[in-house]
C-alpha positions in Angstrom: -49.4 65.3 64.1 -48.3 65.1 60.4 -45.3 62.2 59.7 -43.5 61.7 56.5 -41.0 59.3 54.7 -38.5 60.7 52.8 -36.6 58.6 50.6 -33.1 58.9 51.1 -29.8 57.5 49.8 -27.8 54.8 52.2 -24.7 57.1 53.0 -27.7 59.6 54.7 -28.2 57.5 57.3 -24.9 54.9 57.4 -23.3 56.6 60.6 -26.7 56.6 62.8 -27.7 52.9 61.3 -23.7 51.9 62.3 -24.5 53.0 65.7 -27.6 51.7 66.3 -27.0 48.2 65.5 -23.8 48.6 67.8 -26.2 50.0 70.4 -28.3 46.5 70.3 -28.0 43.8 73.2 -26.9 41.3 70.2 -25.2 41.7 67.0 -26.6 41.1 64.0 -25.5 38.4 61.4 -25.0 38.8 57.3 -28.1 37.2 56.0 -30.0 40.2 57.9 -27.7 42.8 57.2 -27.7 41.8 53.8 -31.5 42.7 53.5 -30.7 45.7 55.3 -28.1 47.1 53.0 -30.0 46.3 49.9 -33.7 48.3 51.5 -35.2 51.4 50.5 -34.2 53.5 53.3 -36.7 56.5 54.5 -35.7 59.5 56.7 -38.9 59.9 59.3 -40.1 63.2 59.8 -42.7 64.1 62.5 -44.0 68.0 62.7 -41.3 68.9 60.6 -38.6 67.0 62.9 -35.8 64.6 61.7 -37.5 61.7 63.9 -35.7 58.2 62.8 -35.5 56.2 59.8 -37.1 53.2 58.8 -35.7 50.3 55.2 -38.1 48.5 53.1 -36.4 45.2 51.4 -38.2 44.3 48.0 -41.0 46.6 48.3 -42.4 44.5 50.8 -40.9 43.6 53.6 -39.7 46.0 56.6 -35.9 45.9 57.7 -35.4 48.9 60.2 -37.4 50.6 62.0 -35.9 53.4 64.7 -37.2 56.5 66.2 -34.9 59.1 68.2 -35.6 58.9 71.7 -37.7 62.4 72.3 -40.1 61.1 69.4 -40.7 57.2 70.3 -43.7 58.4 72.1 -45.0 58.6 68.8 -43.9 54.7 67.5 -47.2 53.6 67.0 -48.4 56.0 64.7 -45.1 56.2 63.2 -45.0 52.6 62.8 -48.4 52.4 60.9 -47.4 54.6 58.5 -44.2 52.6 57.6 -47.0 49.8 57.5 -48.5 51.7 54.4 -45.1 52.2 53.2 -44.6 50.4 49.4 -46.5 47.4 49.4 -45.4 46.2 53.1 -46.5 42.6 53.6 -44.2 41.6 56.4 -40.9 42.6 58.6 -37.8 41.1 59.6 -37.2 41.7 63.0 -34.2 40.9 65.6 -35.3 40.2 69.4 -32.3 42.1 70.3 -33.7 45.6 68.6 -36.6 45.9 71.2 -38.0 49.1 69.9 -38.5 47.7 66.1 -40.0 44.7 67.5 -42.4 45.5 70.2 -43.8 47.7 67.2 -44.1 45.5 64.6 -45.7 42.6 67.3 -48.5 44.7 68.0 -50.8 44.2 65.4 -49.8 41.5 63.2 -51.2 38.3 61.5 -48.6 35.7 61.9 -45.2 35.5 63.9 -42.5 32.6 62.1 -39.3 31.9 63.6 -36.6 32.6 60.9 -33.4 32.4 62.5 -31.4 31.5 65.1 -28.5 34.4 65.5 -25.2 33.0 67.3 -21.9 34.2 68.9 -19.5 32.0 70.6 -18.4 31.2 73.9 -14.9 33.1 75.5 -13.5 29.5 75.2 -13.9 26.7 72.9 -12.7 23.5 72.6 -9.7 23.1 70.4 -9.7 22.3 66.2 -9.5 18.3 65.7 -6.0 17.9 64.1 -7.4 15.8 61.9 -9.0 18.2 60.0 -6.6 21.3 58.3 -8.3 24.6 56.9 -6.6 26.6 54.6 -7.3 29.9 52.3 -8.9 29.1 49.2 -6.6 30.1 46.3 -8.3 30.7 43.2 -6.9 27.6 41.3 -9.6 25.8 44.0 -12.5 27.7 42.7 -13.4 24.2 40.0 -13.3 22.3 43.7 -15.3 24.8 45.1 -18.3 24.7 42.8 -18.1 20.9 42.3 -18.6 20.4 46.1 -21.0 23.2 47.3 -23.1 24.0 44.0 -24.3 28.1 44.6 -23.9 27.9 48.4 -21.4 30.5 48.5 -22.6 32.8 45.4 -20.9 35.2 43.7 -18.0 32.5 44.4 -15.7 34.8 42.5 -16.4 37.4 44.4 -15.9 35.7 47.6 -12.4 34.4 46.7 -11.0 37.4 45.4 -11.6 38.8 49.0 -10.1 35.9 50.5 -13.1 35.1 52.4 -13.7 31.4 51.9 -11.7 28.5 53.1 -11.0 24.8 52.5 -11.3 21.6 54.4 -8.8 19.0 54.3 -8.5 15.3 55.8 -5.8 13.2 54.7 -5.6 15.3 51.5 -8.8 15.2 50.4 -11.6 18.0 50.2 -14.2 17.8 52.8 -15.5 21.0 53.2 -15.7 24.5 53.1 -15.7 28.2 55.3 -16.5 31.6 54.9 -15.6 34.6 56.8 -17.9 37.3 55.8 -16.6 40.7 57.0 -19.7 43.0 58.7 -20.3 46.2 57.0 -22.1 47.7 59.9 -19.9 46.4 62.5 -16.3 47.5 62.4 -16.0 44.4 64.5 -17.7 41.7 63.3 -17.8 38.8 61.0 -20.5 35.9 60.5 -18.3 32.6 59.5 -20.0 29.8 58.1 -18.9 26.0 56.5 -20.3 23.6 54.2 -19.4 20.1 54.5 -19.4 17.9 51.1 -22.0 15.2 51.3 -20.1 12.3 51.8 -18.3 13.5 54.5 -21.1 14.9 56.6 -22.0 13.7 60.1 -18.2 13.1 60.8 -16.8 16.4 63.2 -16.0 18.1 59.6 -18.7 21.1 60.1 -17.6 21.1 64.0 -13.4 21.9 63.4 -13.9 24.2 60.0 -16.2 26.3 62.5 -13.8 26.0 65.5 -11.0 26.8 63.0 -12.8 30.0 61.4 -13.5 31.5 65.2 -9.9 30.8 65.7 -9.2 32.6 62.7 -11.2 35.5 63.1 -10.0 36.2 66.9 -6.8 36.1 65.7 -7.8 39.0 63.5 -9.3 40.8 66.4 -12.5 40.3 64.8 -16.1 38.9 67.1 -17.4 35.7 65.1 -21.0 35.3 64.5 -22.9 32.9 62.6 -26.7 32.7 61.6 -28.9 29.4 60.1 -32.3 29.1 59.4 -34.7 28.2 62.1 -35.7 24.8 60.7 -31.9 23.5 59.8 -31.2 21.4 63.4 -28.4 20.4 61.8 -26.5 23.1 61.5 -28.0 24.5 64.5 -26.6 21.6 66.2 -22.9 22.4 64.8 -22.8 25.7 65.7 -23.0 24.7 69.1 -20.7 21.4 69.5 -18.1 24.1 68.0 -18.7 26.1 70.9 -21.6 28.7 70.1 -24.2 30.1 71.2 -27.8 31.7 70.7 -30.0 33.8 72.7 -31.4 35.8 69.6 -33.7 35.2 67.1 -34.8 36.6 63.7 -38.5 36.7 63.1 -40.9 37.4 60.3 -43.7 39.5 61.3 -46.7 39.1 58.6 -49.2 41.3 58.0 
């Protein structure tokens, strides 16, 4: 059996990656999909056969791995070889793409819980009215940076496509949002907040989320949201806003 990795260019295989990350039991949030989008992305040939693809992020770590169904018999062997691939140390894996990750669980060194992927309940509780979130206009940007530092870098480039949002209580900035628009999903969007310091652990996180889900089924758009395994705190959030998870990211090290 001879396999090969052909290095191809994103549009190649944009339609079949679209659709396979639709296919999954779970969809996928932005910090993933960011490392997904920004991979080395290799064509899989086996005997001569278009077989799947597989992305390599940074030389080193694994972001897709998918064989066509008449060839996963071969997964094993195909997956080794994406193992020799670059300088592979490692693989980010969903637990909602079963194929990629019963592969890359097979023989591996260390398993760390990442992330925590969410989506949110059909219905959640109402915004608190005492908290009002607006667009962000450009004339806010000096706000912006002076309350979340680089959280939501390129901040240019985030309000010019009116992604990010501002938190008001009686007149005063307490926070921020983001709706970031999926590039895979035609569907999809991962929303996030950031509430200034001195207003944290007061329901501010909690409505700009509620808010932003609002927002984004009024747009006919599915909210999402990811955080880091470790951050209870948003974790914690997400939820009291009326979220969800039953997927995790994982790092697979080799």
């Amino acid at each position: 059996m001879n396999i090969r990795f052909i290095p191809v260019p994103f549009a190649e295989i944009a339609d079949a990656l679209r659709l396979h990350v639709v296919g999954l039991s779970s969809p996928i949030d932005s910090f993933l999909e960011e490392h997904i989008l920004a991979s080395r992305h290799y064509c899989i040939e086996i005997d001569g056969a278009a077989a799947g693809r597989c992305a390599i992020h940074g030389e080193s770590l694994i972001t897709q791995f998918a064989l066509d169904v008449a060839h996963r018999r071969y997964g094993q062997a195909a997956f080794q070889g994406v193992r020799r691939l670059e300088s592979v140390q490692a693989a980010f894996v969903p637990t909602c793409d079963e194929f990629f990750l019963s592969h890359a669980i097979d023989d591996c060194r260390q398993i760390d819980r990442q992330a925590y992927f969410f989506q949110a309940l059909p219905d959640i509780p109402a915004p608190g009215e005492d908290v009002r979130v607006r667009h962000a206009e450009p004339d806010d940007l000096p706000t912006i940076r002076a309350g979340s530092g680089s959280f939501f870098d390129p901040l240019e480039t985030s309000l010019d496509s009116g992604d990010l949002y501002i938190a008001e209580r009686a007149g005063a900035c307490v926070g921020f949002g983001i709706v970031d628009r999926s590039t895979l999903y035609a569907d999809v969007a991962s929303i996030g907040m950031y509430t200034v310091e001195w207003a944290r652990h007061t329901g501010v996180g909690t409505a700009t989320i509620r808010v932003l889900i609002t927002e984004c089924r009024r747009a006919g758009v599915r909210p999402i949201a990811g955080c880091w395994y470790y951050n209870h705190r948003s974790k914690q959030t997400l939820e009291a806003a009326g979220m969800f998870s039953h997927t995790r990211l994982l790092r697979v090290n080799y």
